[in-house]
Legacy VTK file of the C-alpha trace (Angstrom):
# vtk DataFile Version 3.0
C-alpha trace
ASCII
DATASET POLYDATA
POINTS 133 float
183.390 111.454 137.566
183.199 108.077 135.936
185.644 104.712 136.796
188.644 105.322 134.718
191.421 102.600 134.764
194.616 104.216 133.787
197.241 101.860 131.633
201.379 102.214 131.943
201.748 104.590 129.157
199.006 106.742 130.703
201.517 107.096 133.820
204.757 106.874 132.247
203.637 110.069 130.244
203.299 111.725 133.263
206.377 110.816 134.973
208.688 111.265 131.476
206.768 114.930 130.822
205.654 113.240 127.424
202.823 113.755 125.500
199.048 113.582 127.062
200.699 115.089 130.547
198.451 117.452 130.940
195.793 115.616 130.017
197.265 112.829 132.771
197.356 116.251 135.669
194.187 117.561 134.730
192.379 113.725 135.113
194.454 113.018 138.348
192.974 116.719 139.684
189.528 115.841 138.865
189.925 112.551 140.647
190.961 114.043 143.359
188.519 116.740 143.773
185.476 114.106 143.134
187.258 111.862 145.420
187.663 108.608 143.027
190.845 107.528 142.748
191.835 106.615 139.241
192.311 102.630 139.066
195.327 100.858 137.891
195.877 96.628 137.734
198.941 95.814 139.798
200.199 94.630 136.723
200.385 97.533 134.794
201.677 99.327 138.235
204.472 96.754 137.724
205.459 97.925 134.732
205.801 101.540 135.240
208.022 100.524 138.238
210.078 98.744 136.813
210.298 101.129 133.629
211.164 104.171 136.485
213.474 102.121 137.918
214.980 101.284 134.749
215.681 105.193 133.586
216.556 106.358 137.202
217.201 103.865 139.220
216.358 103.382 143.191
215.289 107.141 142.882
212.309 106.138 140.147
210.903 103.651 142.168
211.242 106.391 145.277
208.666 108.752 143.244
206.405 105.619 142.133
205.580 104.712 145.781
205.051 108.307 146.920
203.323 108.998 144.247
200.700 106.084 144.931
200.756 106.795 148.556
199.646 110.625 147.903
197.797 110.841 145.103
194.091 109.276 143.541
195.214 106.130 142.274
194.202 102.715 143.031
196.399 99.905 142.590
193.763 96.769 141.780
195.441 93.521 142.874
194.948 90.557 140.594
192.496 88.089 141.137
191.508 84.901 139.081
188.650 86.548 137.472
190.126 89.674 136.494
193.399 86.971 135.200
190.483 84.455 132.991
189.163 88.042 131.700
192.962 88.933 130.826
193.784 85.596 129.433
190.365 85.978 126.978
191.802 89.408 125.803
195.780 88.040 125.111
194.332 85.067 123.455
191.719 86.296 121.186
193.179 89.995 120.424
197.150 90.912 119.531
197.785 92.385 123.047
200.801 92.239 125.556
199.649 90.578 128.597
200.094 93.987 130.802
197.788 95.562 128.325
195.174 92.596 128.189
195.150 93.447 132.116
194.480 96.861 131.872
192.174 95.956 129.140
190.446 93.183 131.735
190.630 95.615 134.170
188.350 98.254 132.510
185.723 95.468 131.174
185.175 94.277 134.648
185.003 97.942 135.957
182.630 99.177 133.287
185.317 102.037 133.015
186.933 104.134 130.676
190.637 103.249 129.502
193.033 105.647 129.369
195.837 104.984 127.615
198.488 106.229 124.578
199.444 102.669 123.424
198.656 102.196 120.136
197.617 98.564 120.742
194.426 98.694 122.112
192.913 99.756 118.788
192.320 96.226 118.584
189.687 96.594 121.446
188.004 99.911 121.139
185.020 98.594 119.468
184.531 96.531 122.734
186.162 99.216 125.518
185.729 102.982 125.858
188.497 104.300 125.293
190.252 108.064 125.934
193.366 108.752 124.031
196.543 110.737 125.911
198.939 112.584 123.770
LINES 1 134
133 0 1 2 3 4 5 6 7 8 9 10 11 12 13 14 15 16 17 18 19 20 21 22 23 24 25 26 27 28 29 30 31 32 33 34 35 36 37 38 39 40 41 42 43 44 45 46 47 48 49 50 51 52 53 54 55 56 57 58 59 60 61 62 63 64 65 66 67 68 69 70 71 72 73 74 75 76 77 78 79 80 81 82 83 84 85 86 87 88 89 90 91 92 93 94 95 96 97 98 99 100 101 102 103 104 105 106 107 108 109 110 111 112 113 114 115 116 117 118 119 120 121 122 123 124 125 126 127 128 129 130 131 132
């Protein structure tokens, strides 16, 4: 199985049941079974806690940490280079900075992106990237 770096709406689709959550299962199964955790930049982590948190409260965040304590996934903590590689994609490309970090993420990783946002069309001439939903 090839790196794959996952961005928030890659996640939040799987914990709001919306579209690409198969897709989300059935990439979380293979990681498991090739025993490569899927990667995720503590930033974008942030934002699908706060976003479960938001819709259900102390309970959301509850599922978030098991979640990351049981399954493939790799929080990546943020480090100056992968932050200079973020801060070239927000400045030259129209990209939230949580994106530009998932987008710094998977340049620096030579991975795949994941992802359902829209947005990153403005990079997928420079990033592979696989579609959810």
């Amino acid at each position: 199985m090839k790196t794959t770096v996952l961005d928030a709406s890659a996640l939040l689709a799987m914990f709001f049941g919306e579209p690409g959550v198969d897709m989300m299962r059935d990439l979380f199964n293979r990681a498991a079974e090739a025993d490569r955790p899927l990667l995720v930049s503590a930033v974008n982590w942030a934002e699908v806690l706060y976003k479960l948190t938001r819709r259900h409260g102390q309970e959301g965040l509850e599922v978030a940490r098991r979640f990351d304590r049981t399954m493939p996934l790799h929080v990546v903590p943020v480090d100056l280079e992968l932050a200079e590689l973020a801060a070239e994609f927000k400045a030259a490309r129209k990209l939230a900075l949580a994106d530009a970090f998932a987008a710094a993420l998977a340049k620096h990783k030579k991975a795949e992106l994941v992802t359902g946002d829209q947005e990153f069309k403005a990079v997928e001439k420079e990033l592979k990237l696989s579609w959810i939903g």
